[in-house]
N, C-alpha and C positions, 0 to 999 in steps of 0.2 A: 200502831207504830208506822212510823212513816220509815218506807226503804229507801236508805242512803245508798248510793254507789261507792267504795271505797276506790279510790285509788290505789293501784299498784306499783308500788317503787320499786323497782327490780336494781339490785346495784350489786356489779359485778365485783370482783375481788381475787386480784393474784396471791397464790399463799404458795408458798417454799413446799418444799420436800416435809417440813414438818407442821404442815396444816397452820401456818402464820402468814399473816398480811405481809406481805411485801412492800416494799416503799416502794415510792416513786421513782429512786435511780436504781434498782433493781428491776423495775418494769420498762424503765428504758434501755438497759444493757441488755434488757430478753430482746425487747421488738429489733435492736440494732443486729442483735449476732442471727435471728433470721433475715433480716432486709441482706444481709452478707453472703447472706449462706445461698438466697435465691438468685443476689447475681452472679454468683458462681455458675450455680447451676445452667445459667440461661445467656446463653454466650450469642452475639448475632453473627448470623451464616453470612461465611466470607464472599465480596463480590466476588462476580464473573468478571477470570483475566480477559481482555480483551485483545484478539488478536494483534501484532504489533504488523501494520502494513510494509510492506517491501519499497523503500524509494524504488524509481524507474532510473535506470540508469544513462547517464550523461552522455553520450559517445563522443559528441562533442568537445568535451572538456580535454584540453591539454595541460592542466598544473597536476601538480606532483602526485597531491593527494586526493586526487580524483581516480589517478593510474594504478597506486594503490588498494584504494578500495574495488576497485574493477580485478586488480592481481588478487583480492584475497576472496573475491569470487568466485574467481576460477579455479585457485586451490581448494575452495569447500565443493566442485562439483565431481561427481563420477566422469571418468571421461565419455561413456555412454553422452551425458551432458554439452561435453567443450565441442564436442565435434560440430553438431548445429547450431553452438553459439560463434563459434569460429566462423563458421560456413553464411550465417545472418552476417555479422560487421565484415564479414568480404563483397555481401551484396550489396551492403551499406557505400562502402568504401567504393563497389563501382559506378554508383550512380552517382558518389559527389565525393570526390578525392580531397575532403577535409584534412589537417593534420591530425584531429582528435582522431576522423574513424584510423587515419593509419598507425598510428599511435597504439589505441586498443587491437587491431586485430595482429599487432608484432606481437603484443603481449598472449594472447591467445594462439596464435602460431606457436610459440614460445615453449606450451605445454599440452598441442595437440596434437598427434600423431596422425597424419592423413589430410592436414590441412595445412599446403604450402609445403614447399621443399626448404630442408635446413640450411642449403647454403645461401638462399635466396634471401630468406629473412634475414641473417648475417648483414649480405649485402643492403638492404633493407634497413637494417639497424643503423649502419654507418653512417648511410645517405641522411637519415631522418639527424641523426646527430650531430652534423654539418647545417639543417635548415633551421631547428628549432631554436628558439633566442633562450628558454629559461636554462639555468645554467644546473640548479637542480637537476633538472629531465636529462640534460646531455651526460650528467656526470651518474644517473642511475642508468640509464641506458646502455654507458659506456659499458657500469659493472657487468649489465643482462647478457650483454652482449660477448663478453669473456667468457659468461657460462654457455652461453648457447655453441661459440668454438671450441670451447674445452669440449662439450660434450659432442662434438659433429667430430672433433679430434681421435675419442676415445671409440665411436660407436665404426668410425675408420678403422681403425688398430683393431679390431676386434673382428669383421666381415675379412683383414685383410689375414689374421688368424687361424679365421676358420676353414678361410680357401687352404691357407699350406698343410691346417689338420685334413681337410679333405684330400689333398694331393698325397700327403703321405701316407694315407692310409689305404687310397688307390694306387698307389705304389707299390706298397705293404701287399696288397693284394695280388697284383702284377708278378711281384716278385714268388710270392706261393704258388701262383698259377705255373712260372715258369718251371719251378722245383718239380710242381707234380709231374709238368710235362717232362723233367728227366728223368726222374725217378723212373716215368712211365718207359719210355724208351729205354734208357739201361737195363730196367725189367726185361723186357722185350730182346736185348740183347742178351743178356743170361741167357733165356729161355730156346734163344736162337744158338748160344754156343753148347746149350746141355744136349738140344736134338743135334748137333751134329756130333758130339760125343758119344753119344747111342749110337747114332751109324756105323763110326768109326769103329766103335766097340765091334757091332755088328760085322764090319767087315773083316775086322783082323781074327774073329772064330771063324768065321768063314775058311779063311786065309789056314786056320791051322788046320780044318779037316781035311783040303785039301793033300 
């Protein structure tokens, strides 16, 4: 006998829950609800945010909304912060008396304590609002400029205050001190009218052994 090699037909077959061949669109509804189920599973990892960079800012710039975005600067800094930004567009400002650097370092005056004195900026304010042509800037300026008096107005009324609270209350003082010192004295005179009532006393037994 001659040895044939048989071939092997291997033929796979999907059957149900109850040992039966499955069709064709039951073998496709299986492969689709895994192909589903793995992209669920398998999500791709979110890029990296990229930091967003800081523009540099304009000093230069005199339109509106350049001043703005410079004013809303300064309102997100501690003032730890405004002080040596104040103190840079002042050195800005004296090496080249641009309108923009004067312009920013009003606005940074404006909200920093220790840099520039309040009445000056005022003055300052007016001046720059009489030179500058855009009619926006003069009529925001004019607004800043209300609150920077209002508020030089108020922090006035307040030192002028606290001087009368101190005077009356060194007064208040003055006047206690005075009291004690009668008190103390009238004391002192009792005590000066009682020993000579003793005396008195003294002398008129005297007077009767006599």
């Amino acid at each position: 006998m001659k040895n044939r090699r048989r071939g092997c037909a291997c033929e796979f077959r999907f059957l149900d829950k109850e040992n039966q061949p499955m069709s064709k669109v039951h073998i496709l509804l299986v492969l689709l609800g895994g192909l589903v189920a793995g992209c669920q599973l398998w999500q791709p990892g979110k890029p990296l945010e990229q930091p967003v960079a800081t523009p540099a800012r304009d000093y230069a710039a005199t339109d509106l909304d350049a001043l703005v975005r410079y004013s809303e600067d300064l309102a997100g800094m501690v003032p730890a912060e405004r002080l040596p930004e104040c103190q840079q567009v002042d050195r800005m400002l004296a090496t080249n008396p641009r309108m923009g650097y004067r312009l920013h370092l009003l606005l940074a005056q404006m909200v920093t304590p220790g840099c520039g004195d309040a009445s000056v900026t005022l003055g300052n304010i007016k001046v720059v609002i009489n030179e500058i042509a855009d009619v926006r800037v003069r009529g925001w300026l004019a607004y800043l400029g209300e609150l920077v008096a209002r508020s030089q107005k108020e922090a006035a009324e307040k030192a002028e205050l606290e001087r009368q609270l101190k005077e009356a209350q060194s007064g208040k003082h003055k006047v206690r001190k005075d009291i004690r010192a009668k008190d103390s004295k009238i004391q002192s005179l009792e005590n000066e009218v009682e020993e000579l009532r003793s005396k008195l006393n003294t002398l008129k037994s005297i007077e009767q052994k006599l």
